[in-house]
C-alpha positions as CSV (number, residue, x, y, z in Angstrom):
1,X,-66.0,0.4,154.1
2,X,-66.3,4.0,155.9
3,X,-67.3,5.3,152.4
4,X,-70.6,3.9,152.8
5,X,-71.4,4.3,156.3
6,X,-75.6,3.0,157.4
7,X,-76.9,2.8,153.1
8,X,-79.4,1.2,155.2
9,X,-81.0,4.3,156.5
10,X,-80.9,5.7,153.0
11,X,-83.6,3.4,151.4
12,X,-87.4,4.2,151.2
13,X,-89.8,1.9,150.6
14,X,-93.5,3.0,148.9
15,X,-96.4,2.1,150.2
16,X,-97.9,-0.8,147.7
17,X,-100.9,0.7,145.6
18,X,-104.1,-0.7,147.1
19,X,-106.0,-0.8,143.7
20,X,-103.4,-3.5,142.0
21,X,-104.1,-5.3,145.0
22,X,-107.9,-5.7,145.6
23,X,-107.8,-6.1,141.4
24,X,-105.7,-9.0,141.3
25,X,-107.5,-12.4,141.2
26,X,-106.9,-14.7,144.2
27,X,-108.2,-17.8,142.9
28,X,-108.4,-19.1,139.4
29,X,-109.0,-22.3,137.8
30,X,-110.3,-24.4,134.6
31,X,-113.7,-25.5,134.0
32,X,-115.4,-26.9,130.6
33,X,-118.8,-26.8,132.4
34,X,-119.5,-23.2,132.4
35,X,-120.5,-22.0,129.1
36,X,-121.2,-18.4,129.8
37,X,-117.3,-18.2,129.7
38,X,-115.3,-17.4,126.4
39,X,-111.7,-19.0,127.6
40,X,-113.2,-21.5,130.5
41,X,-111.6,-20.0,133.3
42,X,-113.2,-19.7,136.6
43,X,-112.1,-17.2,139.3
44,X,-112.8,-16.7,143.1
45,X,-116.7,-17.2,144.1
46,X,-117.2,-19.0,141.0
47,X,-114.4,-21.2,141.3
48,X,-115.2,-22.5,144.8
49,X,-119.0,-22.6,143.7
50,X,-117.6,-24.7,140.9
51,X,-115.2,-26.7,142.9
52,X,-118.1,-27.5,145.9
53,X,-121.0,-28.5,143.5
54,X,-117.8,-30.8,141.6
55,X,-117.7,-32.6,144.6
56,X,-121.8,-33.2,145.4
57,X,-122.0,-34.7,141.4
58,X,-119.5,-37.1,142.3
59,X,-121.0,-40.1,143.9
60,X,-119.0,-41.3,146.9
61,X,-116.1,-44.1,145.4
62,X,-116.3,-43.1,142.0
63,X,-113.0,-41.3,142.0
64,X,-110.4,-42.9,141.0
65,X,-107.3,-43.4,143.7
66,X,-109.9,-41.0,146.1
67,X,-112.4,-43.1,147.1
68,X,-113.6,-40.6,149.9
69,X,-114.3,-38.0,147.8
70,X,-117.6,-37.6,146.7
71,X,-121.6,-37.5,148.6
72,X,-123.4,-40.6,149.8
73,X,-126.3,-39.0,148.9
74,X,-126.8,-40.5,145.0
75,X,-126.7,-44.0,147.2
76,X,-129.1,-43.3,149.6
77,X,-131.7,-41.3,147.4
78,X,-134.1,-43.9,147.1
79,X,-134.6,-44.4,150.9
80,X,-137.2,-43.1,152.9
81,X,-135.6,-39.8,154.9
82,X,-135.8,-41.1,158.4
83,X,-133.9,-39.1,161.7
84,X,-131.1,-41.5,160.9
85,X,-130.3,-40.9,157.6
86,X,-130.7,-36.9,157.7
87,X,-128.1,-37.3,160.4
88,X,-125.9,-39.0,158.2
89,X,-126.4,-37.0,155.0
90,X,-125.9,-33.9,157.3
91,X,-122.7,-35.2,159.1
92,X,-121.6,-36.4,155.1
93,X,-122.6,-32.6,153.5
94,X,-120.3,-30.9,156.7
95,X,-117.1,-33.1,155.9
96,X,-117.2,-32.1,152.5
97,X,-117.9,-28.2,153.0
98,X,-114.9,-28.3,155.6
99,X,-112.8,-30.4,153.5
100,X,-112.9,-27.1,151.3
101,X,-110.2,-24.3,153.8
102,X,-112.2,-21.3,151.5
103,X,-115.3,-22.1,153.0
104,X,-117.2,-22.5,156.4
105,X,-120.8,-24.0,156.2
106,X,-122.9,-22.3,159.5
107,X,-126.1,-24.1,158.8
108,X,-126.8,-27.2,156.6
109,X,-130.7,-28.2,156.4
110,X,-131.9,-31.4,154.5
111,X,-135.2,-31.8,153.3
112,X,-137.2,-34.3,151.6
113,X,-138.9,-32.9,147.9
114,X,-140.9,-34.1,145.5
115,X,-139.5,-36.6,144.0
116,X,-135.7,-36.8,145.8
117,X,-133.5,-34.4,148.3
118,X,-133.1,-31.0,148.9
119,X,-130.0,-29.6,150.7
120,X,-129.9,-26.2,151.9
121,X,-126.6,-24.5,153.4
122,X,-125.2,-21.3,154.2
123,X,-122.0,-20.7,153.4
124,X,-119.1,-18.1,154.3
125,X,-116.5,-17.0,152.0
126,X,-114.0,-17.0,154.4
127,X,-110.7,-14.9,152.3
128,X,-113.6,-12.4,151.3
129,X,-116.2,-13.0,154.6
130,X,-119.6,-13.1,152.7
131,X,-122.1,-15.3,152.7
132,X,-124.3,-16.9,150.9
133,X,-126.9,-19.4,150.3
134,X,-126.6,-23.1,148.2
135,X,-129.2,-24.7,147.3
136,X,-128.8,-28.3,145.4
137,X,-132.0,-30.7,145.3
138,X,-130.7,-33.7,144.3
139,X,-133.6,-35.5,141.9
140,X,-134.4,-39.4,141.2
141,X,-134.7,-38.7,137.6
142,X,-133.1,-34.9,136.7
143,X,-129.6,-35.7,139.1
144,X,-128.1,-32.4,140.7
145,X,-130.7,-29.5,140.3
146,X,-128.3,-26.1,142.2
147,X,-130.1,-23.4,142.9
């Protein structure tokens, strides 16, 4: 044991190389939606763009075993947009931007349009802290219009 007194103090460890970090991808996933994409893989801001509009074309209780998941907007488009229901729709939009632990919506505005809804939110990235802003009008006759 005295042969190899403290190896310990011996060892040296590099500093990791920034560039294999900041170029590695931190979130992927599979989508057949996109078609600007040769293999249908998604990664970071498009995935969670992906994932977030996934949610709003689902209507609420059409998921199988999730009946949650989903907006009540699609059963509440045909009603006039009173104080009422703008509260709800707003309350409905924040559960399921927070539901998502990538992003943080700061301001969710809900308008009436033409001929259906328009939703307007502003959303932080939060593993890369940028924002941007969604816009989805959600039609009578077209469905989910993003924008």
């Amino acid at each position: 044991m005295s042969a190899s007194p403290r190896l310990y103090n011996k060892i040296t460890l590099k500093p990791q190389n920034d560039k294999l970090a900041t170029a590695s991808k931190m979130y992927r996933g599979f989508s057949t939606v996109s078609t600007n994409t040769e293999n249908f893989c998604l990664y970071d801001f498009e995935l969670i763009q992906q994932d977030i509009l996934n949610h709003f074309y689902t209507r609420q209780g059409e998921r199988l075993m999730n009946p949650e998941y989903g907006t009540v907007i699609w059963d509440i488009l045909f009603e006039p947009l009173t104080d009422e229901l703008k509260h709800v729709i707003t309350s409905n939009v924040s559960a399921i931007l927070n539901s998502d632990p990538r992003v943080s919506a700061s301001q969710i505005i809900v308008t009436a349009y033409e001929s259906g809804i328009q939703l307007e939110c502003l959303l932080t990235y939060l593993p890369y802290n940028i924002s941007q802003a969604m816009q989805l009008r959600f039609d009578q006759a077209n469905g989910l219009l993003a924008g």
